[in-house]
C-alpha positions as CSV (number, residue, x, y, z in Angstrom):
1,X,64.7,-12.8,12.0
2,X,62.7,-15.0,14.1
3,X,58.6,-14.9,13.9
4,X,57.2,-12.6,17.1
5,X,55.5,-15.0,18.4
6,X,52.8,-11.9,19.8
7,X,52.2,-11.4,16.0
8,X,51.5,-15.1,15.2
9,X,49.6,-15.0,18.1
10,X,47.1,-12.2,16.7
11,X,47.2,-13.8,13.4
12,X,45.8,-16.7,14.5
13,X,42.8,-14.7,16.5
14,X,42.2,-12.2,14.0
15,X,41.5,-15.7,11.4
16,X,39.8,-17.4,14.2
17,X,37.3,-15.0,14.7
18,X,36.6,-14.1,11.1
19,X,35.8,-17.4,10.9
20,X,33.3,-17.5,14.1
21,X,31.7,-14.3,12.4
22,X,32.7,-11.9,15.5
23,X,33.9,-9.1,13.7
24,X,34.6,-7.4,17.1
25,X,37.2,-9.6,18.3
26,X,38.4,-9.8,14.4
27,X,38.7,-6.1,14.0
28,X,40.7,-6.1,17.1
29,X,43.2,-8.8,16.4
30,X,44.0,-7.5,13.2
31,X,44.3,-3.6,14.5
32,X,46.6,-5.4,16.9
33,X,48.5,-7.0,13.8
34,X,48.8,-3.4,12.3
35,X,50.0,-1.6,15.2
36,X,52.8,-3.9,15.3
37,X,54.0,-3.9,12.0
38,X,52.4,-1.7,9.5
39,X,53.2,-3.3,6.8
40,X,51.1,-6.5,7.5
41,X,48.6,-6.2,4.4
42,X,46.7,-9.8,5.3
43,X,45.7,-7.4,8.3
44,X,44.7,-4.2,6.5
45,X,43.1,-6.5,3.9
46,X,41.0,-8.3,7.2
47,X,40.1,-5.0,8.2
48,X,39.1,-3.6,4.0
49,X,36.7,-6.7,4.5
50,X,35.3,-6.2,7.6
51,X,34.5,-3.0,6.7
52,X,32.9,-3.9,3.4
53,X,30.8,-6.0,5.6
54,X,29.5,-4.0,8.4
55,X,28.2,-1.5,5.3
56,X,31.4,1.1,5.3
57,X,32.6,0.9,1.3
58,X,34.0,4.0,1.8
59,X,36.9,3.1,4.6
60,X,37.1,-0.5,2.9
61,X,38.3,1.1,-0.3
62,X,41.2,2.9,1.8
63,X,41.8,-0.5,3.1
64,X,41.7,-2.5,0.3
65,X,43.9,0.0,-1.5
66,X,46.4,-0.2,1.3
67,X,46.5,-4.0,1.3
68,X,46.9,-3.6,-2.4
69,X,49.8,-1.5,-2.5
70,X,52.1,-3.5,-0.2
71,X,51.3,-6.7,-2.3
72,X,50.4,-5.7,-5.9
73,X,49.6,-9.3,-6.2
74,X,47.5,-10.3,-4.4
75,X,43.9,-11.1,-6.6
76,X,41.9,-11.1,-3.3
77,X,42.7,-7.7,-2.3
78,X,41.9,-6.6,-5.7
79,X,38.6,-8.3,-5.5
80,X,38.1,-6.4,-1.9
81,X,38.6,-3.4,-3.3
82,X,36.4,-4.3,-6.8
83,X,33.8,-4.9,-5.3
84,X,34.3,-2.0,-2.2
85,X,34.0,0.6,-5.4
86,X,31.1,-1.3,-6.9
87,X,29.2,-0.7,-3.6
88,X,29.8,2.8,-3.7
89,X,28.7,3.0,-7.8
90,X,32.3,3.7,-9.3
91,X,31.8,1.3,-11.8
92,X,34.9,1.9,-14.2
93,X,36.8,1.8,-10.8
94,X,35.6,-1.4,-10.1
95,X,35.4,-3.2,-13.1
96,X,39.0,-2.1,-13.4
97,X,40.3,-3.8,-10.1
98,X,38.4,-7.0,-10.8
99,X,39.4,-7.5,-14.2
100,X,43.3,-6.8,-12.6
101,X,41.8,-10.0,-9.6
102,X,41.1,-12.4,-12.8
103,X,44.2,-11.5,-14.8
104,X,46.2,-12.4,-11.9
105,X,44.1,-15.0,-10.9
106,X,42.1,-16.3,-14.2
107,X,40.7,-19.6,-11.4
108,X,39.0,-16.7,-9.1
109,X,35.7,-17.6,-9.3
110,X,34.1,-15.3,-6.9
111,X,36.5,-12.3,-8.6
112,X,34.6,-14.0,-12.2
113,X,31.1,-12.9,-10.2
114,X,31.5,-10.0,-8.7
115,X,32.5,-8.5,-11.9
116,X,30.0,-9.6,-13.8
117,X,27.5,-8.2,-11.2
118,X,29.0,-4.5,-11.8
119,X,28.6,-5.4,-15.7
120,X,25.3,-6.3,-14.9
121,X,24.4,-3.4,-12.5
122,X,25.2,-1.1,-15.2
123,X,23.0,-3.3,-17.9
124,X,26.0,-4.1,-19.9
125,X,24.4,-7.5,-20.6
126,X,26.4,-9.4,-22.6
127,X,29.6,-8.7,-21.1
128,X,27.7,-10.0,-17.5
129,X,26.6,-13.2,-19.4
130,X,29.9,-14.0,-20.4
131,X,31.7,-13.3,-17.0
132,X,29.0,-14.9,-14.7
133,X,29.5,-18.1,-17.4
134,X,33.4,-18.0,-16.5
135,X,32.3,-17.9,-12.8
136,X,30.3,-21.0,-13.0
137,X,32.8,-23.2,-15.3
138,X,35.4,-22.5,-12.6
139,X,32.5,-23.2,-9.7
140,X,29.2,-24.9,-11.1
141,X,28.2,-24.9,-7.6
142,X,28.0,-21.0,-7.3
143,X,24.0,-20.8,-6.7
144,X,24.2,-16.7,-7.2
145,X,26.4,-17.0,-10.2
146,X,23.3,-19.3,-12.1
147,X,20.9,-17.2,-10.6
148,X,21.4,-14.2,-11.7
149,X,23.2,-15.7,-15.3
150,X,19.4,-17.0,-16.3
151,X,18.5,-13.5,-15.6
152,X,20.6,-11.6,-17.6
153,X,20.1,-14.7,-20.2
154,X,16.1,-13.3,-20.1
155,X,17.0,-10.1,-20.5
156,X,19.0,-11.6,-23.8
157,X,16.7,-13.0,-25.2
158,X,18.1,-16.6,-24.7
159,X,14.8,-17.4,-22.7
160,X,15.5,-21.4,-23.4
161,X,19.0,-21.8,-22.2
162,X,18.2,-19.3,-19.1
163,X,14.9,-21.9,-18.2
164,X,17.6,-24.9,-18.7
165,X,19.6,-23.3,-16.0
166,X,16.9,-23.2,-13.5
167,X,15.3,-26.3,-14.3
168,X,18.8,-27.8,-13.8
169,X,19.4,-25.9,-10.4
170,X,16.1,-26.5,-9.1
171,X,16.4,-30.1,-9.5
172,X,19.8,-30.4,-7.6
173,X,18.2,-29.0,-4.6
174,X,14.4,-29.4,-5.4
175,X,13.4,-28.1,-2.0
176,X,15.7,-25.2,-1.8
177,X,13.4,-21.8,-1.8
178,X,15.8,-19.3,-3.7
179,X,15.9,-22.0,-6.2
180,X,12.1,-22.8,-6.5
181,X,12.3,-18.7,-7.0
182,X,14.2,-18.4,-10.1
183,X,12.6,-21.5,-11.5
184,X,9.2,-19.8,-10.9
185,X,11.0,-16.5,-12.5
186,X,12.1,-18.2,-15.5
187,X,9.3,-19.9,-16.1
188,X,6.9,-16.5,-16.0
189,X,9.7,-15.0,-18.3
190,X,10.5,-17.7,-20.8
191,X,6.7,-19.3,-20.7
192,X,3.6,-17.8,-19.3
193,X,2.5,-16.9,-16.4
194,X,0.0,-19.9,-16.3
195,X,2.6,-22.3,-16.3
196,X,5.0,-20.2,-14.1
197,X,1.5,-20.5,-11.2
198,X,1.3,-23.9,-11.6
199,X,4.6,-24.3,-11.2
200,X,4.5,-22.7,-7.6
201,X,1.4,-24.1,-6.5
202,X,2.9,-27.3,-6.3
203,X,5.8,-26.3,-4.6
204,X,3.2,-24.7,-1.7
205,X,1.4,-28.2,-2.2
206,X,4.5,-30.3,-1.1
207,X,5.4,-27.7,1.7
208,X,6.7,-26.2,3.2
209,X,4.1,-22.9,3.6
210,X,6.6,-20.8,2.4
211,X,5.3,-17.0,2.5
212,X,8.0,-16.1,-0.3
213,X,6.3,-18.5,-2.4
214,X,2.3,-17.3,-1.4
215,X,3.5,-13.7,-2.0
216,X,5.3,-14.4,-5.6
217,X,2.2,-16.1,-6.4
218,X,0.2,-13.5,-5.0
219,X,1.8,-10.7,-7.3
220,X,1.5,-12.8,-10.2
221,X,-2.1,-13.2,-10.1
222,X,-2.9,-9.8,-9.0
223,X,-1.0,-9.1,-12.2
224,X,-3.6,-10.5,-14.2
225,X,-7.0,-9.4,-13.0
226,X,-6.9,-12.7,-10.6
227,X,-8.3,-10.3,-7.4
228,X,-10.0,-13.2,-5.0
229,X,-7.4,-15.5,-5.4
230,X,-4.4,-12.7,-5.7
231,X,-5.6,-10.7,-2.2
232,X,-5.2,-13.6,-0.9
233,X,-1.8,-14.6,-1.3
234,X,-1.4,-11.0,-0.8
235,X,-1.5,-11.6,2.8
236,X,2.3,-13.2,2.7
237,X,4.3,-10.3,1.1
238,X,7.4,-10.0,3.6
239,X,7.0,-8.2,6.9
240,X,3.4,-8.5,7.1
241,X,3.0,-11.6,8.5
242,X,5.0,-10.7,12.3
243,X,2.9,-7.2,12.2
244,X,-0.4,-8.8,11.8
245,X,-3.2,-9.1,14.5
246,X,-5.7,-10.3,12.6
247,X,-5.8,-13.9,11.7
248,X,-6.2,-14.2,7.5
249,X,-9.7,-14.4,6.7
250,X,-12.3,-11.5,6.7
251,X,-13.1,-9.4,9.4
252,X,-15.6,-10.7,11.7
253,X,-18.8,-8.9,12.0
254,X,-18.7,-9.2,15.6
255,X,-15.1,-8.0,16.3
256,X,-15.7,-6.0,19.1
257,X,-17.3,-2.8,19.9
258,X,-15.3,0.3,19.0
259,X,-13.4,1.5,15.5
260,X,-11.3,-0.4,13.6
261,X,-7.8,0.9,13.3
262,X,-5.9,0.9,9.7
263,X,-2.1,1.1,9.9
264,X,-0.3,1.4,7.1
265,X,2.3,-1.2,6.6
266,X,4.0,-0.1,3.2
267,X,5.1,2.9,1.5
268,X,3.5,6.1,1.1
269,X,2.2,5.4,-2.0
270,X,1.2,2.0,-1.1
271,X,-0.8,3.9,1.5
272,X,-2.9,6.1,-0.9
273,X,-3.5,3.1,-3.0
274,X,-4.9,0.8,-0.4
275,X,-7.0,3.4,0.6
276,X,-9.8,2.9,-1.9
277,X,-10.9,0.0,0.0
278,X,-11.1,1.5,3.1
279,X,-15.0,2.3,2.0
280,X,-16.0,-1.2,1.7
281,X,-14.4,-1.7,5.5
282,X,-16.7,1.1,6.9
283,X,-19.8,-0.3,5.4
284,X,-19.0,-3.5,6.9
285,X,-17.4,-2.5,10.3
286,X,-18.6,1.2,10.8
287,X,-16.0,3.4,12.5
288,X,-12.2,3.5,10.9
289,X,-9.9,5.0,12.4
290,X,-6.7,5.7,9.9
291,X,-3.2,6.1,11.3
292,X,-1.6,8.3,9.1
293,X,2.0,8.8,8.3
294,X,2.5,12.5,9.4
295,X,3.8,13.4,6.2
296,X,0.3,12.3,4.4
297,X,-1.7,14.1,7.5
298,X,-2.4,17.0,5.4
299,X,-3.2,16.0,1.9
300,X,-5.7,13.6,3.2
301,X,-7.2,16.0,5.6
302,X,-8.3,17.7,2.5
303,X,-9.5,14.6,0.7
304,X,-13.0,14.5,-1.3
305,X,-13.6,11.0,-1.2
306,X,-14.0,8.7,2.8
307,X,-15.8,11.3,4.1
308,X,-16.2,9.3,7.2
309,X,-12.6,8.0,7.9
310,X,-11.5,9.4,10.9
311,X,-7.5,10.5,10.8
312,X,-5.3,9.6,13.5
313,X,-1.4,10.6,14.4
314,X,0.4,7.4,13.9
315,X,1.7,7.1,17.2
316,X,-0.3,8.0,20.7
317,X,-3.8,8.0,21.2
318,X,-6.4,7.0,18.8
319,X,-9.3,9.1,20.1
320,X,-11.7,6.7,20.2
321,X,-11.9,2.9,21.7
322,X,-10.3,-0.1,19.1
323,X,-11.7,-3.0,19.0
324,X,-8.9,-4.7,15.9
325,X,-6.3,-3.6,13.8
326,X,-6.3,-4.2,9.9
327,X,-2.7,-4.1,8.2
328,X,-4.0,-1.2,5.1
329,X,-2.1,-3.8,2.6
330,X,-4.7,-6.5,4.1
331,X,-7.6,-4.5,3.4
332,X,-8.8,-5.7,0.0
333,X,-8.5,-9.3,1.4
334,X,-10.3,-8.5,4.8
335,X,-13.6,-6.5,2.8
336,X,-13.6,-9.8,0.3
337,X,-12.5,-6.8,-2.8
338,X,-13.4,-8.6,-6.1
339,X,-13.8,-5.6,-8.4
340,X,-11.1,-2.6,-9.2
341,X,-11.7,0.2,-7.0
342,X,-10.8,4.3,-7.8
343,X,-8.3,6.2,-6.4
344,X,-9.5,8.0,-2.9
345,X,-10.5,11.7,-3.8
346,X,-8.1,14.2,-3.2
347,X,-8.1,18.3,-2.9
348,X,-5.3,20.8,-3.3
349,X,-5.5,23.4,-0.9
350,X,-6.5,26.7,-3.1
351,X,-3.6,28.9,-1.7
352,X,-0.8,26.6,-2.8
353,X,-2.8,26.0,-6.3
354,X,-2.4,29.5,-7.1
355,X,1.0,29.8,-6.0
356,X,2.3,27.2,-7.7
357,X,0.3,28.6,-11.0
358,X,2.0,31.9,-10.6
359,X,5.3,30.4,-10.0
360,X,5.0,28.2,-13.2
361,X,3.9,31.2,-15.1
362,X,7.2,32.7,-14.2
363,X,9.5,29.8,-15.3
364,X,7.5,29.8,-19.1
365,X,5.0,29.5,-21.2
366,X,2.5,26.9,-20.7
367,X,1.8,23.6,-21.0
368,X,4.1,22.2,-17.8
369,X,5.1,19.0,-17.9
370,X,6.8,17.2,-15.1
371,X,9.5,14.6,-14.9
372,X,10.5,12.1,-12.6
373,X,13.1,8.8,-13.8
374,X,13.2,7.6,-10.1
375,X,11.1,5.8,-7.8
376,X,11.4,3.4,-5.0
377,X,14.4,2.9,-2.9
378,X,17.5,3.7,-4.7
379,X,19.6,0.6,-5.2
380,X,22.6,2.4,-5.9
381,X,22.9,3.2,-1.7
382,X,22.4,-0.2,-0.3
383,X,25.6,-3.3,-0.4
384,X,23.9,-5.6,-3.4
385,X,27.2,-7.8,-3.8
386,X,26.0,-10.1,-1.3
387,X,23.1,-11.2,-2.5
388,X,21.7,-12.7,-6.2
389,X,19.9,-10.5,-8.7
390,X,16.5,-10.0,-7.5
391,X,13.4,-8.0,-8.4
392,X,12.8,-5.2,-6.4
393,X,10.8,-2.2,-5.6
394,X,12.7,0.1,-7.4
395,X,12.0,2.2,-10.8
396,X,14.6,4.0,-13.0
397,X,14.9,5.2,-16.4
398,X,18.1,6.7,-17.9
399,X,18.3,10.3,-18.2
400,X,19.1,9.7,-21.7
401,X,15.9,8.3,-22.5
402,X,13.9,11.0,-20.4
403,X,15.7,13.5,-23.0
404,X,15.1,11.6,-25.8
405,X,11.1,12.0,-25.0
406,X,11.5,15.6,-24.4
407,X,13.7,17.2,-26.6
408,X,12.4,19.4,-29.1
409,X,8.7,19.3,-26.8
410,X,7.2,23.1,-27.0
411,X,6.6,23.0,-22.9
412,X,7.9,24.4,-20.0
413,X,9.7,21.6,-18.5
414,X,9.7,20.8,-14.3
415,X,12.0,18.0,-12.4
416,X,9.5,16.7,-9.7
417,X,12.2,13.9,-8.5
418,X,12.5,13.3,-5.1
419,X,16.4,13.5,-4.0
420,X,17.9,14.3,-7.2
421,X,21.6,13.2,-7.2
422,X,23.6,16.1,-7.4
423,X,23.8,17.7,-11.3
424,X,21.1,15.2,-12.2
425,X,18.7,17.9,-13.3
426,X,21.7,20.0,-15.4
427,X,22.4,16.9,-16.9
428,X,19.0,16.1,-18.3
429,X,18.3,20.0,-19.4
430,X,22.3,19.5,-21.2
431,X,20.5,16.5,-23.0
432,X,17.3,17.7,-23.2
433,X,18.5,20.5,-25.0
434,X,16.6,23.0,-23.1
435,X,15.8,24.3,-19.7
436,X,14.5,21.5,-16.8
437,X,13.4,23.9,-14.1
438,X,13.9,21.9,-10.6
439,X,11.3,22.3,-8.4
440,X,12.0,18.7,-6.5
441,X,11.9,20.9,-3.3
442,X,8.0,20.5,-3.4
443,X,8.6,16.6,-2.2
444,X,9.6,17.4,1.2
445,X,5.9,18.6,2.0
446,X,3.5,16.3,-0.3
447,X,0.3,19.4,1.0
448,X,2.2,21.4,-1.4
449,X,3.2,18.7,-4.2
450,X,-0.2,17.9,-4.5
451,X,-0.9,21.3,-5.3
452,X,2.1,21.6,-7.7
453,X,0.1,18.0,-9.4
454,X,-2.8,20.0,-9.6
455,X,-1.8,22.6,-11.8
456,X,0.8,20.8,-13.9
457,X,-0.9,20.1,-17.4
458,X,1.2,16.7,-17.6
459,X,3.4,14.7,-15.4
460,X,5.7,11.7,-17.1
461,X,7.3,9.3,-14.6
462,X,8.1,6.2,-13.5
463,X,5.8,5.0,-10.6
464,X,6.0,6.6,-7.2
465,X,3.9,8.4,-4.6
466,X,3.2,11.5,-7.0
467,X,1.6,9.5,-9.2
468,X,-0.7,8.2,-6.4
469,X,-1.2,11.8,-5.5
470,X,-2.3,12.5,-9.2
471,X,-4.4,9.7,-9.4
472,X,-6.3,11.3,-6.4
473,X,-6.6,14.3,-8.3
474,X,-8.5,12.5,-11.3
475,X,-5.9,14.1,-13.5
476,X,-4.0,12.4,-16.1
477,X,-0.4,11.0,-16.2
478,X,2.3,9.6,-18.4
479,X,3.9,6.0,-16.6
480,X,7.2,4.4,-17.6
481,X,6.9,0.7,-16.7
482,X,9.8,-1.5,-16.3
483,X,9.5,-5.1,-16.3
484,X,8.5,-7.2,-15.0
485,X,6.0,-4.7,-13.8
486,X,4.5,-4.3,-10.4
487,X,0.5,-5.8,-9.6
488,X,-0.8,-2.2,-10.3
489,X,0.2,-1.9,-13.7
490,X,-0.9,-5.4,-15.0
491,X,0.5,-7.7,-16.9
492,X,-0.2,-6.2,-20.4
493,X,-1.6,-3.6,-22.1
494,X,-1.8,0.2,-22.2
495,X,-3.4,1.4,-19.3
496,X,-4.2,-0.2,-16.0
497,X,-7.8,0.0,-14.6
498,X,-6.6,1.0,-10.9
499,X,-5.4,4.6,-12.7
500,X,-8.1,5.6,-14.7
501,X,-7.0,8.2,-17.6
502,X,-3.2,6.9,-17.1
503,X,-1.5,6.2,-20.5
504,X,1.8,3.0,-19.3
505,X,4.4,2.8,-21.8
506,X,5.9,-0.6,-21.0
507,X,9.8,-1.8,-20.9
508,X,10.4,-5.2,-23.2
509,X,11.5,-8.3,-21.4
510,X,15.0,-7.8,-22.9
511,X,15.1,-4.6,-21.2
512,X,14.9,-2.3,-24.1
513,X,12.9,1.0,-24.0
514,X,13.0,1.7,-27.4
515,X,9.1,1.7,-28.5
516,X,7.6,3.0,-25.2
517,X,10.0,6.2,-25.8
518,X,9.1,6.5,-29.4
519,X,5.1,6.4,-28.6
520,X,5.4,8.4,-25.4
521,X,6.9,11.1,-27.2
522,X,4.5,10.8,-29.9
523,X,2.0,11.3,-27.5
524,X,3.4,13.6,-25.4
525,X,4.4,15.9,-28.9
526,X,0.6,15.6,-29.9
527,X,-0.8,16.5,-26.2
528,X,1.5,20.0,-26.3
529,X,0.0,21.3,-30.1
C-alpha cells in the first residue's frame, strides 16, 4: 500500500508544531491524523501528551492508554501514561506503567525520573534514591534528576554525598539560580544555617539581584530571630515585588494626607498574622484603612485588639481618601518591627459560642479536641512532574500518625479540616479506634469557626488559618511542624514566641515523626486526666 501522502502531510505538522510549542495547531494535526486512520497511536500518544500538558491527566490517561494498547511496546507511551496517573495520585498505577517504560527501555532516562518522583511523592525514600541515581547515570546532565536526588539523599541521612551533589552542580553552572538554590538548601540541611547565609550572600554580592535568592535568605533569617535583617529580605518573596507601590524602605512620614491602605497579599492566615503590626503603622501614619478578604470581614469586625483600624471591602470604595498602599506582608519592614509582636485580639460572637457548646455536648463528653493533618495548598491537585522537588507551602501529616496520637485519648474527638477528601474522616475514626465527629463544615464561614475555636478545650494540627484564629483567641494549641519549618515556627525549639501558649512538636530532617508523636501524645494524654 502506498503512504497517503495527506497523512504524511499531518504527520509532519502535527511534529512541527509540538516542536514550535503551539499546541493548537498540534492538537489539530494530530486529530486530523486520527480521523484518518484510527489506529495511528504516534497521534493518540501526541494528543495523551498534549493533554497531560495543558493540565487534563484525566483525558491523557485515556489517551495514553489508547496509544498503549495499539503498540504494547512502546516505553514512551508507557511513561505518558506513568506519569498521566501520577498527576492524578494513583500511585500503584503509575509506578506500575513506568516500571513496564524502564523494563522495555532500561536507557529511558526521563521514564528512570518520573518514577522515582511518584516513589518520592509517596516518601518511599530509598526506592526514589535509587531510581533518580539510574536517571542520572543514563543522563548526568538531568538538572531535576540531581536536584531533587540530594533531597531525598537529606531526607536519608546521607547529608555529605547529597552536599557533593550540589556543590558539583553548582559549579558546572555557577550562575544558574535553581542551582545556587539547592546548593543553598543543602548547605542549611547538611551544615548550618550560618554557612548556608553566607553562602547566598555572595551569590546576591556577584549579581545578579535575584529576588528568589533575597527571599530564601529572607526566610532563613527570619527563622532564627534575625527580624531587621530578615523583614528585609522579606520584601522579595515571589509576587510581591509587581504588586508593590511603595518603594522598599519605611514609610515616609510625609506620605500624603489621607489613610494608609493595607491589602493583603498572602493567605488568610498570612493575613491575621501580619496584622499585629498594623499598630506600630497607625502610630506612625494615623489612619489605616484594612482591605479585608470578605471571608475574614466578620471575625475581625469583632476583634479586641486595633481598635482603631478601619475595615474596608476589598474591592470598591475605601471610604476615606488614600494617600499609599502597604503590601500587609511588608508591614513589619515598613514600621522598622525589631521585636515579636502578639496575635491581634480576637472575639467569638456569643450566639455561635453557645451553639457550638451545646452541639459539642451532644456529640460527648468533654474535653473536645480538634484535628486537622492538612494545611496549605494541597499538592496532590496541581501537575508536579514538571518541575524539581521544591519546598512549598504545604503541611500534611499521615492519618496514621494523627491516630497514633489519639487513640486510646478519653476525649470527644472533632475533624476541623478544611476539604476533607472523601472517607478521610471514617478512615481516621477506623484507625483511631473511636468516633471522629466531622464538623469541617464550620470552615466555610471562619465567624462561626472561630466560635467552634473558642469552645474547643484543645486543637492539634498542622499550621493553617485556624490556628491563626486560635492564636487570636489567646487559647492554646497543639502544632505538627514539618521540616524545614516555615519563619513562624523558628528554627528550633518547642514553642515559637509569635504563638504564645502553643506547644510545636517538630518533624526530623530525615522526615521521621516518630518522637514529636510520642511526646504529643504524652502531652495530649496528660492534658485530658
Amino acid at each position: 500500500m502506498q503512504p497517503d501522502p495527506r497523512h504524511e502531510a499531518l504527520a509532519r505538522a502535527a511534529a512541527a508544531a509540538m516542536e514550535a510549542g503551539d499546541a493548537v495547531a498540534a492538537e489539530r494535526a494530530a486529530r486530523g491524523l486520527v480521523q484518518a486512520n484510527p489506529r495511528d497511536h504516534a497521534a493518540w500518544h501526541v494528543l495523551a501528551v498534549l493533554a497531560l500538558r495543558g493540565g487534563r491527566a484525566e483525558i491523557a490517561v485515556e489517551l495514553a492508554e489508547r496509544a498503549h494498547r495499539l503498540e504494547r511496546k512502546n516505553a514512551a507511551y508507557l511513561n505518558t501514561l506513568g506519569v498521566a496517573n501520577g498527576d492524578l495520585g494513583r500511585a500503584d498505577e503509575a509506578i506500575a506503567a513506568l516500571q513496564r517504560a524502564v523494563k522495555l527501555r532500561p536507557a529511558f532516562a526521563d521514564a528512570h525520573y518520573n518514577l522515582a518522583k511518584v516513589l518520592d511523592r509517596g516518601e518511599r525514600f530509598a526506592a526514589a534514591r535509587d531510581a533518580y541515581r539510574r536517571a542520572l547515570a543514563i543522563d548526568p546532565r538531568h538538572a531535576s534528576a540531581a536536584h531533587n536526588l540530594a533531597a531525598v539523599l537529606l531526607r536519608l541521612g546521607e547529608s555529605e554525598e547529597a552536599l557533593a551533589l550540589a556543590r558539583a552542580a553548582h559549579e558546572r553552572s555557577p550562575a544558574d539560580l535553581e542551582r545556587r538554590l539547592h546548593l543553598a538548601t543543602a548547605l542549611r540541611d547538611a551544615r548550618s544555617d550560618a554557612e548556608a547565609a553566607a553562602f547566598v550572600e555572595r551569590c546576591l554580592a556577584a549579581g545578579p539581584d535575584e529576588p528568589r535568592l533575597h527571599a530564601w535568605l529572607g526566610e532563613l533569617r527570619l527563622r532564627n530571630g534575625d527580624w531587621e535583617r530578615g523583614w528585609r529580605e522579606y520584601l522579595w518573596r515571589p509576587n510581591a515585588m509587581r504588586r508593590r507601590s511603595l518603594p522598599l524602605g519605611p514609610l515616609a512620614a510625609d506620605a500624603g494626607v489621607g489613610a494608609v491602605a493595607l491589602v493583603p497579599d498572602q493567605g488568610l492566615g498570612d493575613t491575621l498574622f501580619f496584622l499585629r503590626f498594623a499598630d506600630a503603622l497607625i502610630e506612625q501614619a494615623g489612619d489605616v484603612v484594612l482591605r479585608t478578604p470578605p471571608k475574614l470581614a466578620g471575625v475581625l469586625g469583632g476583634r479586641t485588639g486595633l481598635a482603631r483600624l478601619a475595615i474596608a471591602p476589598e474591592t470598591g470604595e475605601p471610604g476615606v481618601a488614600i494617600c499609599a498602599t502597604v503590601l500587609l506582608g511588608d508591614l513589619p519592614h515598613v514600621v522598622g518591627a525589631r521585636n515579636v509582636v502578639p496575635p491581634v485580639g480576637l472575639a467569638p460572637r456569643a450566639a455561635l459560642a453557645q451553639r457550638w457548646r451545646e452541639a459539642l455536648a451532644a456529640l460527648g463528653p468533654a474535653p473536645y479536641v480538634g484535628l486537622t493533618w492538612r494545611g496549605g495548598t494541597d499538592r496532590r491537585t496541581e501537575s508536579e512532574f514538571g518541575a524539581a522537588r521544591e519546598a512549598e507551602l504545604f503541611k500534611e501529616i499521615d492519618l496514621r500518625a494523627v491516630a497514633a496520637v489519639v487513640r486510646g485519648l478519653p476525649a470527644t474527638l472533632v475533624a476541623i479540616q478544611r476539604h476533607p477528601a472523601a472517607g478521610e474522616v471514617t478512615t481516621l475514626a477506623g484507625l483511631a479506634g473511636q468516633p471522629v465527629h466531622d464538623l469541617s463544615p464550620a470552615n466555610d464561614d471562619l465567624e462561626d469557626m472561630t466560635a467552634l475555636l473558642a469552645v474547643l478545650d484543645d486543637y492539634v494540627g498542622v499550621s493553617n488559618t485556624n490556628m491563626h484564629l486560635r492564636a487570636g483567641l489567646g487559647l492554646a494549641a497543639k502544632v505538627l511542624v514539618p521540616d524545614p519549618p516555615e519563619f513562624r515556627w523558628m528554627a528550633a525549639g518547642d514553642r515559637s514566641p509569635w504563638f504564645p501558649g502553643f506547644a510545636v512538636y517538630r518533624q526530623r530532617a530525615d522526615g521521621r515523626w516518630d518522637d514529636a508523636i510520642e511526646r504529643l501524645r504524652a502531652d495530649l494524654a496528660s492534658a485530658a486526666r
